[in-house]
Chimera marker file (.cmm) of the C-alpha trace (Angstrom):
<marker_set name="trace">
<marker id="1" x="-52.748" y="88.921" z="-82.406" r="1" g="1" b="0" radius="0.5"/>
<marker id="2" x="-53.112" y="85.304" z="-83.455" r="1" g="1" b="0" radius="0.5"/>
<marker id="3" x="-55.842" y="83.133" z="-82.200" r="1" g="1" b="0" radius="0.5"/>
<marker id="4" x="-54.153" y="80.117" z="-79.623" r="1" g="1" b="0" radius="0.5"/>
<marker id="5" x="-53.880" y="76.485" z="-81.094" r="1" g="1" b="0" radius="0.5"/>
<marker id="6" x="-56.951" y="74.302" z="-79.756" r="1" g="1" b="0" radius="0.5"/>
<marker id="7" x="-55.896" y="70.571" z="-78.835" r="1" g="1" b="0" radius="0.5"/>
<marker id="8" x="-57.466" y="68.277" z="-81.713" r="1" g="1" b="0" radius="0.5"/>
<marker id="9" x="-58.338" y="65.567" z="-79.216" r="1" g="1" b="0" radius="0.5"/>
<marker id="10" x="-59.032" y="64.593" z="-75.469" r="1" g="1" b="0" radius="0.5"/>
<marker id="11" x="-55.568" y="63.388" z="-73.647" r="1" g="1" b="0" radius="0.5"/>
<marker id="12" x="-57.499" y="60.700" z="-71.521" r="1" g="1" b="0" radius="0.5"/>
<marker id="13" x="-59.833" y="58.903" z="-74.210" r="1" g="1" b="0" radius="0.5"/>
<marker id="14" x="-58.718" y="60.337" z="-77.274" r="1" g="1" b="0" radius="0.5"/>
<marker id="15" x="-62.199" y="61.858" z="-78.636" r="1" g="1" b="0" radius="0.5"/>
<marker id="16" x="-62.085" y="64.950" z="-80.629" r="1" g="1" b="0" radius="0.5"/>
<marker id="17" x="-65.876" y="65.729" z="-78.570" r="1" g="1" b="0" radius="0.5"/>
<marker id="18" x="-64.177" y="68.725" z="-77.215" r="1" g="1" b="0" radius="0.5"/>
<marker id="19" x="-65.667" y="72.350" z="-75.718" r="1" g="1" b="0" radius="0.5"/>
<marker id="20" x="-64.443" y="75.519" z="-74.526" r="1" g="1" b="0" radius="0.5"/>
<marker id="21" x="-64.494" y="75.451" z="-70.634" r="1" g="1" b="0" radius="0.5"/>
<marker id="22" x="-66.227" y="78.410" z="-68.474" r="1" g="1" b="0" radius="0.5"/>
<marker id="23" x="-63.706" y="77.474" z="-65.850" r="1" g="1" b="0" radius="0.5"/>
<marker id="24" x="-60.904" y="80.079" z="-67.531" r="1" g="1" b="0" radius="0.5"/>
<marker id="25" x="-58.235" y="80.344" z="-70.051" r="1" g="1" b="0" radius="0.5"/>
<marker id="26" x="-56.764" y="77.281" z="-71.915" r="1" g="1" b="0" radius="0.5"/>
<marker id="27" x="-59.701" y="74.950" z="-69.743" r="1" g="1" b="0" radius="0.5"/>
<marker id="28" x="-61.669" y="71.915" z="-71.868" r="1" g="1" b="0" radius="0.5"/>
<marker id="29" x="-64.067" y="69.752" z="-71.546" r="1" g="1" b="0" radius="0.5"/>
<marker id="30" x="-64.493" y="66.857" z="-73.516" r="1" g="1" b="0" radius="0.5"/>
<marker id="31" x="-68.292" y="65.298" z="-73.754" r="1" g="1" b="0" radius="0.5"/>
<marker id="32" x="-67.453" y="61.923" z="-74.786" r="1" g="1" b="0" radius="0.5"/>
<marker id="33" x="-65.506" y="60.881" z="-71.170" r="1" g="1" b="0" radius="0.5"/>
<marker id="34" x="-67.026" y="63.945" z="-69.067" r="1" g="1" b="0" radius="0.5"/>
<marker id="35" x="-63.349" y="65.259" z="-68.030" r="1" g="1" b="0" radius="0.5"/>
<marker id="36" x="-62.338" y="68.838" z="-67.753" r="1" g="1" b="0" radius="0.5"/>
<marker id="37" x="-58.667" y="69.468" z="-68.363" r="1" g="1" b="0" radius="0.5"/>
<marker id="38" x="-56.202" y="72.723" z="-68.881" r="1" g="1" b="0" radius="0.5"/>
<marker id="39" x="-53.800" y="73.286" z="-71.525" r="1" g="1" b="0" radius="0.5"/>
<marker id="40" x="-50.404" y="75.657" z="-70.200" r="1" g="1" b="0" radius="0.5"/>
<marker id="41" x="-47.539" y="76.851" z="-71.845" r="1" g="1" b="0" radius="0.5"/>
<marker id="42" x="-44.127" y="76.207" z="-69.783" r="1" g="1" b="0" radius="0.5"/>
<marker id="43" x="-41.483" y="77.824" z="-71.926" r="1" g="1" b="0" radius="0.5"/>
<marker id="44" x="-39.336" y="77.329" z="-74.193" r="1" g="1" b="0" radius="0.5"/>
<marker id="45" x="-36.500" y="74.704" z="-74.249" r="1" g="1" b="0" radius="0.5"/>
<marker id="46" x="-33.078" y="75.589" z="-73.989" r="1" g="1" b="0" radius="0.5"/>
<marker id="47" x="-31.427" y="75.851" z="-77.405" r="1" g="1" b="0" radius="0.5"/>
<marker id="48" x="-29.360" y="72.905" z="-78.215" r="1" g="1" b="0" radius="0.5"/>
<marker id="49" x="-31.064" y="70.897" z="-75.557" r="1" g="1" b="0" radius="0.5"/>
<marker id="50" x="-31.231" y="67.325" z="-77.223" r="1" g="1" b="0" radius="0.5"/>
<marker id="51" x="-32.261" y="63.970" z="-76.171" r="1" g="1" b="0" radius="0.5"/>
<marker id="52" x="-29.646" y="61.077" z="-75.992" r="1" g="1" b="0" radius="0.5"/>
<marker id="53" x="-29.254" y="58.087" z="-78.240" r="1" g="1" b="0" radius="0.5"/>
<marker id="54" x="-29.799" y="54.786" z="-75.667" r="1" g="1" b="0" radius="0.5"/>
<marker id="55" x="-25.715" y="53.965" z="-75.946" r="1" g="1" b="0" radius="0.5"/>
<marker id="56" x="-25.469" y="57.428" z="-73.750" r="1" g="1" b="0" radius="0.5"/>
<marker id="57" x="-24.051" y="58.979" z="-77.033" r="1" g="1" b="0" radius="0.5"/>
<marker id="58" x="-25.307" y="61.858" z="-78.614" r="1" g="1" b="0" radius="0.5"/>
<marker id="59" x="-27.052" y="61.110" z="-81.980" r="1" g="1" b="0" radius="0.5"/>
<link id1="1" id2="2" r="1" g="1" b="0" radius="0.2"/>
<link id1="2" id2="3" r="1" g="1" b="0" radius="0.2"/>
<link id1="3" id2="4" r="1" g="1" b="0" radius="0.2"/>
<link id1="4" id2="5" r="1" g="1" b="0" radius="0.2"/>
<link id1="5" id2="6" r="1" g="1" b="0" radius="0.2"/>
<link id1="6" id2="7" r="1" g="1" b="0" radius="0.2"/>
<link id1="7" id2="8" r="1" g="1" b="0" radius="0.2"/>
<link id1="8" id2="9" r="1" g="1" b="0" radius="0.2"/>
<link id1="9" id2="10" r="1" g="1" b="0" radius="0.2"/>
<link id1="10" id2="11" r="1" g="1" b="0" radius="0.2"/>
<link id1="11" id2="12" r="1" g="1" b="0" radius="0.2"/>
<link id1="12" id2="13" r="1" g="1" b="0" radius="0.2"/>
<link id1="13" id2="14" r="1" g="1" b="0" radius="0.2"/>
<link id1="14" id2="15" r="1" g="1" b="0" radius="0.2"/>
<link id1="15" id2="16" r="1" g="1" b="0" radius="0.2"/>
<link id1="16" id2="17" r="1" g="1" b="0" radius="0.2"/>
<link id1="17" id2="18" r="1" g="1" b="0" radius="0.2"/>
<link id1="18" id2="19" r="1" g="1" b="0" radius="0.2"/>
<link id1="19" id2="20" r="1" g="1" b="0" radius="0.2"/>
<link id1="20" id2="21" r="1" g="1" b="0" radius="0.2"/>
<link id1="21" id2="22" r="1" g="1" b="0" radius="0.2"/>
<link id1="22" id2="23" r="1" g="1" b="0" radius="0.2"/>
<link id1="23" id2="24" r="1" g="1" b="0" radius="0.2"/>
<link id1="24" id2="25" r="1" g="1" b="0" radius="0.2"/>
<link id1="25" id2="26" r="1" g="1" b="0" radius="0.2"/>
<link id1="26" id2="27" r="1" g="1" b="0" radius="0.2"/>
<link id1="27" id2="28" r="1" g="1" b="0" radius="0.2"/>
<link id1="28" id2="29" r="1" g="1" b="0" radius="0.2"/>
<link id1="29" id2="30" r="1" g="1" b="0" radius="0.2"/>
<link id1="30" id2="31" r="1" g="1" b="0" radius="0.2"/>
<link id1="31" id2="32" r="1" g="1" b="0" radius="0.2"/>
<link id1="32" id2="33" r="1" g="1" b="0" radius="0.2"/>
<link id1="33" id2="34" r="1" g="1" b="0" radius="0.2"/>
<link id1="34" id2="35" r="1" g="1" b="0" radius="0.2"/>
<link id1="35" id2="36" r="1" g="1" b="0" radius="0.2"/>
<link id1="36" id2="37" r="1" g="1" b="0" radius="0.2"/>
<link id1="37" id2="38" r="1" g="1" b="0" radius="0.2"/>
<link id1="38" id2="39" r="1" g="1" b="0" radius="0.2"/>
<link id1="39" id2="40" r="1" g="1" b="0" radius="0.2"/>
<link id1="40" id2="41" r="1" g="1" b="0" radius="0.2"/>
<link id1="41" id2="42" r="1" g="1" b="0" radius="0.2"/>
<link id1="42" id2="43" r="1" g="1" b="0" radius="0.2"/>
<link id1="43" id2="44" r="1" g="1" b="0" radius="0.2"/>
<link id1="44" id2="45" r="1" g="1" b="0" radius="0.2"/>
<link id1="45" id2="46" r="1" g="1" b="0" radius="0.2"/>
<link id1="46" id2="47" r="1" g="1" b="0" radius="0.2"/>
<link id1="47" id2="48" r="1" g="1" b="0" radius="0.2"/>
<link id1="48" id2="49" r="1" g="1" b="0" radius="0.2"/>
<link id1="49" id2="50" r="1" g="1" b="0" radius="0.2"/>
<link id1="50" id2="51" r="1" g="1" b="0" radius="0.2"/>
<link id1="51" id2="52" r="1" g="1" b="0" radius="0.2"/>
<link id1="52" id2="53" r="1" g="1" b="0" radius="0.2"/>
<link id1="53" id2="54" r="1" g="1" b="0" radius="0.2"/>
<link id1="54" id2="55" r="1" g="1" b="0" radius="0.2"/>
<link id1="55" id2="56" r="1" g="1" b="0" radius="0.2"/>
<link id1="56" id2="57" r="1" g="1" b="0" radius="0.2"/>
<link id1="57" id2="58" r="1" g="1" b="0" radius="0.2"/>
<link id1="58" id2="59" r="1" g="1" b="0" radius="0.2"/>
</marker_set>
């Protein structure tokens, strides 16, 4: 089994200050802005799924 992906830096100040969390699975903390936050996987996109060019056209 492969060990998970760890985020690189803190989503609400951008530090890379960051620390496992006690509070569970996927849980950080960063020290630099004292904010605890939780990474989840939601699933996988459907195939094909693409966004649109702005002229409503698909690019």
């Amino acid at each position: 089994m492969t060990e998970r992906a760890a985020p690189f830096y803190c989503p609400y100040c951008g530090d890379e200050d960051l620390r496992p969390s006690e509070e569970g699975h996927g849980a950080w903390e960063c020290r630099a802005c004292n904010r605890a936050f939780q990474l989840k996987f939601l699933g996988l996109l459907a195939r094909g799924l693409t966004a649109e060019s702005p002229d409503g056209g698909a690019s």
